[in-house]
N, C-alpha and C positions, 0 to 999 in steps of 0.2 A: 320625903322620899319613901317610896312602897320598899317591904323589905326584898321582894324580890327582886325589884332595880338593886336593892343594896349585893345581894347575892351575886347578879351577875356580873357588877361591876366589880368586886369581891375577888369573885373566880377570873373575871378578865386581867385583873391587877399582876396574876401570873407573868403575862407574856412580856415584858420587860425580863423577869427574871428568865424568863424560857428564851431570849434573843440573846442571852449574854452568851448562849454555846450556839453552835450551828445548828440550823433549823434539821428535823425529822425531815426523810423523804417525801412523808406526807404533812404540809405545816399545816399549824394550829392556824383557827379560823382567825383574821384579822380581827385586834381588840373592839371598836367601834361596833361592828359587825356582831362579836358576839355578842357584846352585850344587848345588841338590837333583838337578837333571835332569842335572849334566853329572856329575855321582858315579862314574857306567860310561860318558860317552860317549868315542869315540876321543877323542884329540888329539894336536898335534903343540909338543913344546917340541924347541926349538933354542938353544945355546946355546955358548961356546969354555969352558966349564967349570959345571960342576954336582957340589956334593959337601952332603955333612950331617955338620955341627959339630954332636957327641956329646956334647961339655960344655955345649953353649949351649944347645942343640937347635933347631938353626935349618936347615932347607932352606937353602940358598945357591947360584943361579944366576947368572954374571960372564959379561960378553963378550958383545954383539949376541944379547942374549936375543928369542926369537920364541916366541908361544905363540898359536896356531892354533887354534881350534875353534867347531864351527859359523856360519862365516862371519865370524867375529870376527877380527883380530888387534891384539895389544897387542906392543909391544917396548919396553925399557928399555934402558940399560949394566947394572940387576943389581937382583935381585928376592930379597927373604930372605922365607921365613916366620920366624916367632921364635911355637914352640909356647906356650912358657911365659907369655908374656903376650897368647899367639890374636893376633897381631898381624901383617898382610903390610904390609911397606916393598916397593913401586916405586919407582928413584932414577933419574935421570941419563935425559934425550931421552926421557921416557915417553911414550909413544904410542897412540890407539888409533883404530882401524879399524872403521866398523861396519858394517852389510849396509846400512843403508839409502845409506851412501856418507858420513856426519858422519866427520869426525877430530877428535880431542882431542887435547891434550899439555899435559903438565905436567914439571915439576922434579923434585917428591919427591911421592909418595902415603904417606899411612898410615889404613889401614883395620882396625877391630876384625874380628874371628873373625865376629860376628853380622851383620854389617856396616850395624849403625846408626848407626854415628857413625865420621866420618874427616875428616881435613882433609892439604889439599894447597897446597902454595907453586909461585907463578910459575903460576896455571893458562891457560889462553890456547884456543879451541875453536872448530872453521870446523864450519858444515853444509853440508851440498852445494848448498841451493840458496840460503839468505844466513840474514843471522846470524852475528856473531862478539864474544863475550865475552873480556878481559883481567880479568886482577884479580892482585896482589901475593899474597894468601893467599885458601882457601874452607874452609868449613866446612861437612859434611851432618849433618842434624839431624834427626831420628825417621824414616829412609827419605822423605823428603819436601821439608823446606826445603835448599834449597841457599844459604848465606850467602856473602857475597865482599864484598871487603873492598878497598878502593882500588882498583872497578873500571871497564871503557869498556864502551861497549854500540856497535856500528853495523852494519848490515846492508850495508854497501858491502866489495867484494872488494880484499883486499888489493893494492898496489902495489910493496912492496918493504919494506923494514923499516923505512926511516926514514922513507917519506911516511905521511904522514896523510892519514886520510880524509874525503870530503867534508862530512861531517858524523858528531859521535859523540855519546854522552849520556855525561859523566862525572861518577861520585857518588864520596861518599864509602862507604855502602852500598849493596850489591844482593841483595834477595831474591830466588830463583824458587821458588815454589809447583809441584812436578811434578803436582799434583793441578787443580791450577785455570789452569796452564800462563799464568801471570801471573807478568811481573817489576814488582819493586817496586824506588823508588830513593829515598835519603835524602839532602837534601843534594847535590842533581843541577844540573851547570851544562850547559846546550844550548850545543855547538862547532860553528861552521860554515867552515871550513877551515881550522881549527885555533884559530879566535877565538872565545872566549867571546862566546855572544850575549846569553842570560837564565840566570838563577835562579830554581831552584822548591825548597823543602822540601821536599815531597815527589810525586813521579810513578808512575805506573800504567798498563801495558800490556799487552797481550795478547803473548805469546812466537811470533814466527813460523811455527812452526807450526800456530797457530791462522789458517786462513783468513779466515773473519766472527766478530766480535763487536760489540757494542753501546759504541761510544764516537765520540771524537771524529774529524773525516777534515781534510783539508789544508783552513787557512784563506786567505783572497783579503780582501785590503783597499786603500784607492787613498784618492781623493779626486778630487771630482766640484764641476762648478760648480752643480750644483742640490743636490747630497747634502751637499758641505760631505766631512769627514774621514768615511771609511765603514771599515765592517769586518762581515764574514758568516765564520760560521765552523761549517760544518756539523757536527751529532750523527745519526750514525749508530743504529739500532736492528734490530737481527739479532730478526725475529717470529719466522721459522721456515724449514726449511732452501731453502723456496721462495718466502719472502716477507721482504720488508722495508722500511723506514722510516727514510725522512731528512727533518730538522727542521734549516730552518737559520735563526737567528736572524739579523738584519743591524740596525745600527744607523748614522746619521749623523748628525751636528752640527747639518744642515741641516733635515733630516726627520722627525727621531722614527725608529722602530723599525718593523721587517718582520719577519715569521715567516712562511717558504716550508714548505710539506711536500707529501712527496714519497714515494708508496706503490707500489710495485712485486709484482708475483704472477704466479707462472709454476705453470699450472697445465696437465696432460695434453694439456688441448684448447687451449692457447691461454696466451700472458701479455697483462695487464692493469699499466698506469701509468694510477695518478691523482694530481692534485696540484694545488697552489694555493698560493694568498698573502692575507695582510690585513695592513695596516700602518693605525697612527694616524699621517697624513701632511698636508705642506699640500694646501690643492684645487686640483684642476688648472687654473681660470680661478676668475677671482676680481673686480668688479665693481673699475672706474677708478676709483682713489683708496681703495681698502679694501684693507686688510692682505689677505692669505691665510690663510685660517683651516686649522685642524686639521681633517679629518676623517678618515672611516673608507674607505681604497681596498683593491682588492684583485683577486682574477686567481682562474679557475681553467683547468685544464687535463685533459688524460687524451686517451690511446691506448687501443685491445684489436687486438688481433691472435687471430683464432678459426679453428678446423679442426675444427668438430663432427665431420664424419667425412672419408671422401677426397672425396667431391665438393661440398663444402660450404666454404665458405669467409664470415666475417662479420668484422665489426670496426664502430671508433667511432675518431672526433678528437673530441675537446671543444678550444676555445679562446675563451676572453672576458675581457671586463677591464673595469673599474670605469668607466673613461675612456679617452681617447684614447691620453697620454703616460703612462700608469701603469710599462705595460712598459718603455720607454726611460725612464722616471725609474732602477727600481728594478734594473735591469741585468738582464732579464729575457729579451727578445725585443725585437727593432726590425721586426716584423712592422709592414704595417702595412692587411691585411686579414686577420682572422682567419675560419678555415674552420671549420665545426663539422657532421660527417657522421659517418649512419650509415648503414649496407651490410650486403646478404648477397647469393651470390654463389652460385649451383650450375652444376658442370659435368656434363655426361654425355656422354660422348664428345666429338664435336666442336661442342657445341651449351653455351649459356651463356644464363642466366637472371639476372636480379639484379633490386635493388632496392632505395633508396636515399633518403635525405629530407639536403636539405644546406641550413646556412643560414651565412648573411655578418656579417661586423661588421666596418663599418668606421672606420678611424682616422686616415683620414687628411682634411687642412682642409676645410673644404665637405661630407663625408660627410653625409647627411642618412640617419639607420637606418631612420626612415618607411617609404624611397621603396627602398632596396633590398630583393628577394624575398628569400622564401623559399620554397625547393624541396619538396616536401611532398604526393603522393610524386613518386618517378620511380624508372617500370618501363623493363625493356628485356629484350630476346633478340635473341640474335644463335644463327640456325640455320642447319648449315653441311651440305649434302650435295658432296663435291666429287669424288665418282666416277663418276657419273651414264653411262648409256649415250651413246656415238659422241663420250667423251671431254670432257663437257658437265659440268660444274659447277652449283649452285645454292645462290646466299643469301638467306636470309629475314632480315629486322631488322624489330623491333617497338619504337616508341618513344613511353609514354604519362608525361606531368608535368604538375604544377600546378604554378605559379609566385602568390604571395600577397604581397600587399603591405599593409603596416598602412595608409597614404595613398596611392593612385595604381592603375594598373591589374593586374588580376589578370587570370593565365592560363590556362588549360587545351591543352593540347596531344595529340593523338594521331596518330602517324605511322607508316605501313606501307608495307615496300617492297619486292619483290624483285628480285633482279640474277639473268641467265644469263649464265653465263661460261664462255668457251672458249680453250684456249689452244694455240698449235701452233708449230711449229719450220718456216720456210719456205725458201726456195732462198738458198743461197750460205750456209746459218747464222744468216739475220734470226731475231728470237724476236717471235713477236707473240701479245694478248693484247686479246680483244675481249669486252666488258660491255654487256648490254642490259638496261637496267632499266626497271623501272616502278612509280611511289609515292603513294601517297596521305596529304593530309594534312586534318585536321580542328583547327578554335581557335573555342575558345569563351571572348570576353575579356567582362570587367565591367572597363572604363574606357575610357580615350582611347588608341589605338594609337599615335599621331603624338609626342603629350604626354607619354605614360605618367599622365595624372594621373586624376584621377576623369572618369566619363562613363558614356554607358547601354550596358546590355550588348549582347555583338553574338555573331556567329556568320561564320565563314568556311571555304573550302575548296577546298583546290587539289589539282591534279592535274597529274605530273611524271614523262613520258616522257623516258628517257636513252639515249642511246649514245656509247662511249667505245672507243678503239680504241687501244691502245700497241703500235709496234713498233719495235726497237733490233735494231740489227748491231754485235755486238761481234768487231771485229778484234783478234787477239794477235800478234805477234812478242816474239821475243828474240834478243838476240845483247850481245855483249863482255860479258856480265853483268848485263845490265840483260833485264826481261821490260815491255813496253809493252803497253797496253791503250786502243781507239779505238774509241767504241762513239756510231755518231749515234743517233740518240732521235728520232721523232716520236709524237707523240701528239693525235690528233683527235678531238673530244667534240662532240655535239650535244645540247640540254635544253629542251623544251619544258614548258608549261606554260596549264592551264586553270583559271583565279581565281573564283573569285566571295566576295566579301570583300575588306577592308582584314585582312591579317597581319601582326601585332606582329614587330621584330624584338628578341627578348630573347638570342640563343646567336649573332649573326654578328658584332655589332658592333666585336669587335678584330682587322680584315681586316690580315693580314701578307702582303703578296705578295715572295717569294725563290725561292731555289734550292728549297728544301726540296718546294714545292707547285704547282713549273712543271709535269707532267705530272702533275698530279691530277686526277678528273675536276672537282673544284670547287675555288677558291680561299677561298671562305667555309668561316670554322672549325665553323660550325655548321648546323643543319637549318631556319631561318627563311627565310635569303634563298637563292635559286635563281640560279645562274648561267644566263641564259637564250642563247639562241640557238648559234648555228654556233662551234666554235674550232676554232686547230691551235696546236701547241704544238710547238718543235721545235729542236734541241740538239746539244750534243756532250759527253761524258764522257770525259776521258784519265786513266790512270795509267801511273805507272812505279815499277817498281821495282829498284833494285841490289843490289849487296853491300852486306853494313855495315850493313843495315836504312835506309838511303836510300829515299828517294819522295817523289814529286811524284804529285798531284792535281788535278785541275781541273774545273770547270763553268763552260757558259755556254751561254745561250736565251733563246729568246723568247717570246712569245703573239701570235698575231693575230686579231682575231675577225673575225666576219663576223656584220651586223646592228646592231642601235643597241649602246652599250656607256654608254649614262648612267646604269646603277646604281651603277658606280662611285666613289665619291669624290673629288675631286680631291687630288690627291698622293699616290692610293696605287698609281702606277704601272700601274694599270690603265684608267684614263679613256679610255684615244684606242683608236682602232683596232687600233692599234700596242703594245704593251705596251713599258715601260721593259727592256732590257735587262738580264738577274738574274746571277748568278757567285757562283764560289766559286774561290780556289785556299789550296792545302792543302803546304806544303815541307817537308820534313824532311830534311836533307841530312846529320844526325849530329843526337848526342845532345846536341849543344850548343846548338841551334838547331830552334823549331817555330817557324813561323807559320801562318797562316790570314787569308784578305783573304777576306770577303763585300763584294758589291755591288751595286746597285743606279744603273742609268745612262737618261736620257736623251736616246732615239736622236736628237730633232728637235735639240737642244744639244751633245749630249754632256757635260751634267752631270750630276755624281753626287747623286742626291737621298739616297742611303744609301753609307756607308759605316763598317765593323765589321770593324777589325783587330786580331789578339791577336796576341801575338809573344812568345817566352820567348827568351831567351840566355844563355848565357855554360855551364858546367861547375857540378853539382852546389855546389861549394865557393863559385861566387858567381854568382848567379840572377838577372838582372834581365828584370823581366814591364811588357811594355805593353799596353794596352786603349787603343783610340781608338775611339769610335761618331761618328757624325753622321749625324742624320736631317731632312729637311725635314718645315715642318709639312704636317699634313693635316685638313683641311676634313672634315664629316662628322659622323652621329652622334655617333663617337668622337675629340672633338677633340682634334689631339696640337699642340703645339708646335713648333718648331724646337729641335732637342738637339744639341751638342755638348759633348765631353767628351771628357777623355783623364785615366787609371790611369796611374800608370808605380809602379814595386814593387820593392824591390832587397833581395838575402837574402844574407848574408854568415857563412860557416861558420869563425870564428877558431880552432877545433880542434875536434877529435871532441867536446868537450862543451858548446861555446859558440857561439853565432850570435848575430848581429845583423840590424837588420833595419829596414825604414819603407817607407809609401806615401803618395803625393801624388795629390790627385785634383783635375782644374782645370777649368771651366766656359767655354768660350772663347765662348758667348753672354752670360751674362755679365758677361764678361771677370773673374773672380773665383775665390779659391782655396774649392771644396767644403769638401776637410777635408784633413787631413795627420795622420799619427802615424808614431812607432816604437818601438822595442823590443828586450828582450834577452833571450836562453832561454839556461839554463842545464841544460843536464840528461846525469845520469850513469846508471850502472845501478844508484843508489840515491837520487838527488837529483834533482826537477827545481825550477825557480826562475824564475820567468816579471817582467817588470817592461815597463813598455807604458805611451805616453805618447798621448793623440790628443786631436784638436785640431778640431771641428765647425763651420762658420760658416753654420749652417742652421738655421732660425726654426720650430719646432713648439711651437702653445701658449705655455706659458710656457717651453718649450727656447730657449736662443736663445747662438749662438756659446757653443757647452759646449766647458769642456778637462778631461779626465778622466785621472788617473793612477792604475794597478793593479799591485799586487804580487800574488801568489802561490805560494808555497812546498810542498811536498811530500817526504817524506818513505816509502819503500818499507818497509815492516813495520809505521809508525807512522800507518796512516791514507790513505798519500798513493800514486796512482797513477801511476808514473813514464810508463807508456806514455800515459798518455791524458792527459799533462799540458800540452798546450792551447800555442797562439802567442799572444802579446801584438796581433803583427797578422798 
C-alpha cells in the first residue's frame, strides 16, 4: 500500500471519532469518499520515526506523529496500518483538527480498510461552538450510527478537569444518527451541578448542530394563589425555514388547563405574530354565595409589521380577552387597556399620509366597553415644504376621524391647518423661531357633548388663529475640563379662536403640564381643547459636562398668561395667572450613581404638587434603584387622585453567574405595602435558572392579595435560551 493511500486512510480513520458528537453545520466529507479524493492529494506526515515491518506488513509511525491535509490535522504518539487485516490502529493523545474548528480525542482508534465499522476507547470531543461528548468506549456502525457506551453529554465549556459542569445528561447509552443528526439516550439521569435531579428511560434530541427543530423548549412552573401548583411547558413546531409554531400547554390544581399558541412568519414584505389562548377555567365573577363555575376563557393576540415597498409602511396589534383578569389569572399580560389597531403609512419625500381604525378594551374596575370609542377611521397628512423662498418654511396637516360608541356619544371630526414658519440666527448668537398658523375645525356629534351619553345630533365649528415665537441664547464656556452650557428660553404664543357650537372633548383630557411642554405652543395633548388667549413662557437650560463622562443638567420655568385662564382645571398647575413652577434636574457624576428630580412647585406656597424622582446607585456588582412619585389630586374631566408612592429595588451579583435580587413597592396614602417580591438568576453560558417569589396586596376581581412563586430553567442545545432567559424581578 502506497504511503499516501496510508495517509488518507489515516486521516479518514478520524470520522468515527468525529461521529461520536454531532456533526458540524458543514459535515466532513464521507470516509470512503475521502479517502478516494485524497489518493494524489499532497500531504504532510511528520513524525521522530517511520519505518515498514516486512514480516508483519504494517506501516509503523512513532513519535509526535502529525498528519496534515486539506485543512485537517490529526496527531497520535503512533499510527500503524496492519495490511493483512486492512486494519489502521491510532494510539496514545489521538487527536484531531477540523476546518470547521471541532477537535476530537481519543486513546486508541481502530478502523476497518472500508471504513464501516470501528470502535474507540476513552473517546472525549469539543466543537467550537458548544457540545461536548465523553464515553468510556464507541462503536460506528454501517457509516452512520455512532454507539457510546457509559457516556455525558453537556453543551457547557469545560472548567478544568475536575470541575463539573453545570448541568450534564448521563446514560448508560448513546446513539447519534449522522443522518437525522439526533442523539438518543438509554437509561439517562438529568445532573444539575453535579446531582442527580430525574430519570428517564429513554431521551431524544436534536445534536447542536441543528439550529430549529420541532420538540420541546424550557419549561416555567411556580405556584399561584388563584392557580394553585401550575406548570406550562412549551412544544416548539419548526413549519418552515420562515415560520413557526409554539403550543404551550399549562395546567393548575386551582384552574383546570390552558393551551397558548403562538404562530410567527417572516415573509419578504414583512413578519406576522398571531396567537391566543383557551382554557376550561373558573369564571371570573360569580354571583354571592355560588361556587365559580367552569367555563370556557381565553385571549387572542397578533402583530404585522409590513414594507410593501419603500414608501409604504402597514401593520396591525390585535389584543382582547375573554374578561377582565383572564390575562393576570393566566400569567399572560397585566395590561390593563388593551389596544387593537390598524395602519398604513406612505411617505414621499417629506410628506406622510396614513390611515388608521383603533379600538379599546378595557379591564380595568368601572370599565364600561359600551361608552368607550371606537376610532373608525382616522385620516391624516402631515405636508412639509421647508425650503420655501426668503428662508420661509411651510406645513400642512390634515386631521379627519370618527369616534363611535355602542351607548353614549359619537363623533366625527375634521381638522385643517396650516403653520408658516421662519427661523433665523439673531445678534450676540439668540436662535429664534416664529410660527403663524391658522386652523380649521369642523364636529359633527350624535349625543350629549358634556355627558357623553345619548342626545340629538348637532354640528359645530371653530376657527383658530395662532402665533408662537421661540427664542433661546445658548451661552458656552469651558475651562479645568468641564464645557458649560446656559441657554435662557423664552417662548410667547398667542391663539384665538371663532366657536359656533358646543365641542366634544375626546383627545385633551389627560392634561400633563412639566418640563417636557413648558415652551410648546400648546399644553393640550390633543386637537379638541384650544389654548386660548395671550402666553409667555420663559426659562433656563444649564448643562455641564466633564471628564469621566460626568454631567449635570437642569430645567426650570414658568408660564404666565395674559387673559382669563379658567379652562384649566384645578390642580393642574395651570389655573391661576401664574403657572406652578416646572423642573428637571438630571446628575451623573460617575457610573455609580444617576439621578433625575422632575417637579412641579407652587409659586403662591411653595408646595410641591408634583414630585418624580428616580435615583440608581451603588456599582454594577450591587444596584440599588429608587422611584418616588407624588402627585396631588386634580379636579376635572379627568379625575386623578392624590398618589404617592415609592419603588426601591436592590440587585445583588454573588459572582459572574448568580444574582439576587427583590423589590418593595409602598403607598404612603395609604399608608400600606403595594406589593413586594424577590428572586434569584442563575445563569451560565449553558444554563440559566430563574426562581422568583412576589407578593401582591391588590384587589382585581376575584384577585385579591395574590402570592405567586415561579421557577424556570433552561438549558442551551436542549430547548432553552440562555440569552433571553428573563429576571424573576
Amino acid at each position: 500500500m502506497s504511503l499516501r493511500r496510508l495517509a488518507a486512510l489515516l486521516l479518514a480513520t478520524a470520522a468515527p471519532l468525529a461521529a461520536a458528537l454531532p456533526a458540524p453545520a458543514q459535515q466532513a466529507t464521507p470516509p470512503k469518499a475521502l479517502a478516494r479524493e485524497l489518493g494524489e492529494e499532497p500531504f504532510l506526515l511528520e513524525a521522530d520515526r517511520l519505518f515498514y515491518a516486512v514480516e508483519r506488513r504494517e506501516v509503523v509511525a512513532e513519535g509526535n506523529v502529525r498528519l496534515e491535509s486539506r485543512g485537517r490535522m490529526l496527531t497520535a504518539d503512533r499510527l500503524v496500518y496492519r495490511a493483512r487485516e486492512d486494519l489502521v490502529v491510532a494510539e496514545g493523545h489521538v487527536r484531531l483538527l477540523l476546518p470547521e474548528g471541532a477537535v476530537f480525542y481519543g486513546e486508541r482508534l481502530e478502523v476497518t480498510g472500508d471504513l464501516r465499522r470501528g470502535f474507540v476507547e476513552g473517546v472525549m470531543a469539543r466543537l467550537d461552538t458548544r457540545g461536548r461528548l465523553a464515553a468510556a468506549a464507541g462503536a460506528r456502525v454501517e457509516d452512520r450510527w455512532t454507539i457510546l457506551e457509559n457516556a455525558t453529554f453537556t453543551t457547557c465549556r469545560e472548567c478544568g478537569a475536575e470541575a463539573r459542569p453545570p448541568w450534564q445528561l448521563r446514560a448508560r447509552r448513546v446513539v447519534h444518527d449522522a443522518t437525522t443528526r439526533t442523539l438518543t439516550y438509554e437509561n439517562v439521569v438529568f445532573e444539575l451541578g453535579g446531582l442527580p435531579v430525574f430519570w428517564l428511560p429513554w431521551f431524544e434530541h436534536p445534536d447542536p448542530s441543528v439550529e430549529r427543530r420541532t420538540g420541546l423548549l424550557a419549561p416555567e412552573g411556580g405556584s399561584d394563589t388563584e392557580l394553585g401548583l401550575w406548570l406550562r411547558w412549551p412544544f416548539y413546531v419548526d413549519l418552515a425555514p420562515n415560520r413557526d409554531l409554539t403550543l404551550t400547554p399549562m395546567v393548575g390544581t386551582s384552574q383546570g388547563g390552558m393551551l397558548r399558541l403562538e404562530l410567527r412568519d417572516l415573509e419578504r414584505f414583512g413578519r406576522t405574530e398571531l396567537g391566543g389562548s383557551i382554557a376550561w377555567a373558573k369564571e371570573a365573577v360569580s354571583e354571592p354565595g355560588r361556587p365559580r363555575r367552569h367555563v370556557p376563557r381565553g385571549h387572542l393576540e397578533g402583530r404585522g409589521r409590513y414594507a410593501p415597498s419603500a414608501e409604504d409602511r402597514a401593520g396591525f396589534d390585535l389584543f382582547w380577552s375573554s374578561d377582565d383578569t383572564y390575562l393576570d389569572t393566566f400569567k399572560i399580560s397585566d395590561e390593563d387597556v388593551l389596544e387593537n389597531r390598524l395602519w398604513f403609512e406612505r411617505y414621499h419625500g417629506r410628506h406622510l399620509v396614513a390611515a388608521e381604525a383603533i379600538a379599546f378594551q378595557g379591564l380595568r374596575p368601572g370599565d364600561d366597553q359600551d361608552t368607550i370609542p371606537f376610532v373608525l377611521p382616522a385620516l391624516f397628512a402631515a405636508l412639509r415644504w421647508p425650503d420655501l423662498p426668503l428662508g420661509f418654511g411651510f406645513a400642512l396637516d390634515v386631521d379627519a376621524r370618527a369616534l363611535h360608541r355602542v351607548r353614549g356619544l359619537d363623533t366625527r371630526r375634521l381638522v385643517a391647518g396650516g403653520t408658516l414658519r421662519r427661523e433665523a440666527l439673531g445678534p450676540l448668537g439668540t436662535v429664534w423661531t416664529l410660527d403663524a398658523g391658522l386652523r380649521g375645525d369642523l364636529y359633527w356629534t350624535d349625543g350629549d357633548v358634556r355627558s357623553f351619553g345619548p342626545g340629538p345630533s348637532d354640528t359645530a365649528a371653530r376657527l383658530v388663529p395662532s402665533l408662537h415665537l421661540v427664542g433661546s441664547w445658548p451661552l458656552v464656556t469651558a475651562g479645568d475640563g468641564w464645557q458649560h452650557l446656559v441657554e435662557p428660553v423664552l417662548a410667547a404664543g398667542w391663539t384665538g379662536t371663532a366657536t359656533r357650537g358646543r365641542i366634544p372633548d375626546e383627545d385633551s383630557q389627560s392634561l400633563e403640564f412639566d418640563e417636557t411642554n413648558l415652551f410648546e405652543p400648546s399644553r393640550y395633548p390633543g386637537l379638541d381643547r384650544v389654548e386660548k388667549g395671550g402666553r409667555l413662557a420663559y426659562g433656563v437650560r444649564v448643562e455641564s459636562r466633564g471628564s469621566g463622562g460626568m454631567r449635570v443638567s437642569g430645567l426650570l420655568g414658568q408660564l404666565a398668561r395674559f387673559g382669563p385662564s379658567g379652562a384649566f382645571p384645578a390642580g393642574s398647575g395651570l389655573e391661576g395667572r401664574f403657572s406652578d413652577i416646572v423642573g428637571r434636574i438630571d446628575l451623573h457624576p460617575a457610573d455609580w450613581l444617576d439621578l433625575s428630580y422632575r417637579f412641579r412647585v407652587d409659586p403662591a406656597d411653595g408646595a410641591f404638587r408634583r414630585s418624580d424622582l428616580a435615583a440608581s446607585l451603588g456599582p454594577d456588582r450591587l444596584r440599588l434603584r429608587l422611584n418616588y412619585v407624588e402627585l396631588t389630586a386634580e379636579r376635572g374631566v379627568a379625575l386623578r387622585r392624590r398618589e404617592e408612592q415609592v419603588l426601591g429595588a436592590l440587585r445583588a451579583a454573588l459572582s459572574d453567574q448568580v444574582a439576587v435580587g427583590g423589590q418593595i413597592r409602598y403607598d404612603f396614602v395609604a399608608d400600606d405595602l403595594v406589593s413586594w417580591s424577590a428572586g434569584l438568576v442563575w445563569r451560565s453560558d449553558c444554563l440559566f435558572l430563574t426562581v422568583g417569589v412576589e407578593r401582591r396586596f391588590t384587589s382585581r376581581g376575584e384577585l385579591k392579595d395574590e402570592t405567586s412563586v415561579r421557577l424556570r430553567i433552561g438549558l442551551a442545545g436542549l430547548g432553552g435560551d440562555v440569552e433571553a432567559g428573563g429576571s424573576p424581578f
